[in-house]
C-alpha positions, 0 to 999 in steps of 0.5 A: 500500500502507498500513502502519501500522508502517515500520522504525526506523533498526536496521531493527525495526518500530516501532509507533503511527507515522503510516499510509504510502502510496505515492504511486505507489498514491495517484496511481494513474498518473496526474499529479493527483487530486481529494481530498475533505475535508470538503466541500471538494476539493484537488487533488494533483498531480506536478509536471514537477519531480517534486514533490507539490503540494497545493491548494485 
């Protein structure tokens, strides 16, 4: 899912912040993924400690 307003610490939506997405959405369940950026691919990965680890 991506958002583009998350809530602040009162719990108010705040606007003009970064997009969010879920890493769960983005992996699609999966442990790595192939990002495209121009013209270069990275991949994404969960490590086994359950860290995201992005390289070229």
């Amino acid at each position: 899912m991506i958002s583009n307003s998350r809530p602040d610490q009162e719990g108010q939506d705040t606007q003009n912040q970064m997009p969010r997405i879920s890493a769960k959405v983005l992996m699609q369940n999966t442990r790595e993924i192939v990002i495209e950026y121009q013209g270069n691919d990275y991949r994404l990965r969960i490590t086994s400690n359950d860290k995201l680890i992005l390289t070229k």
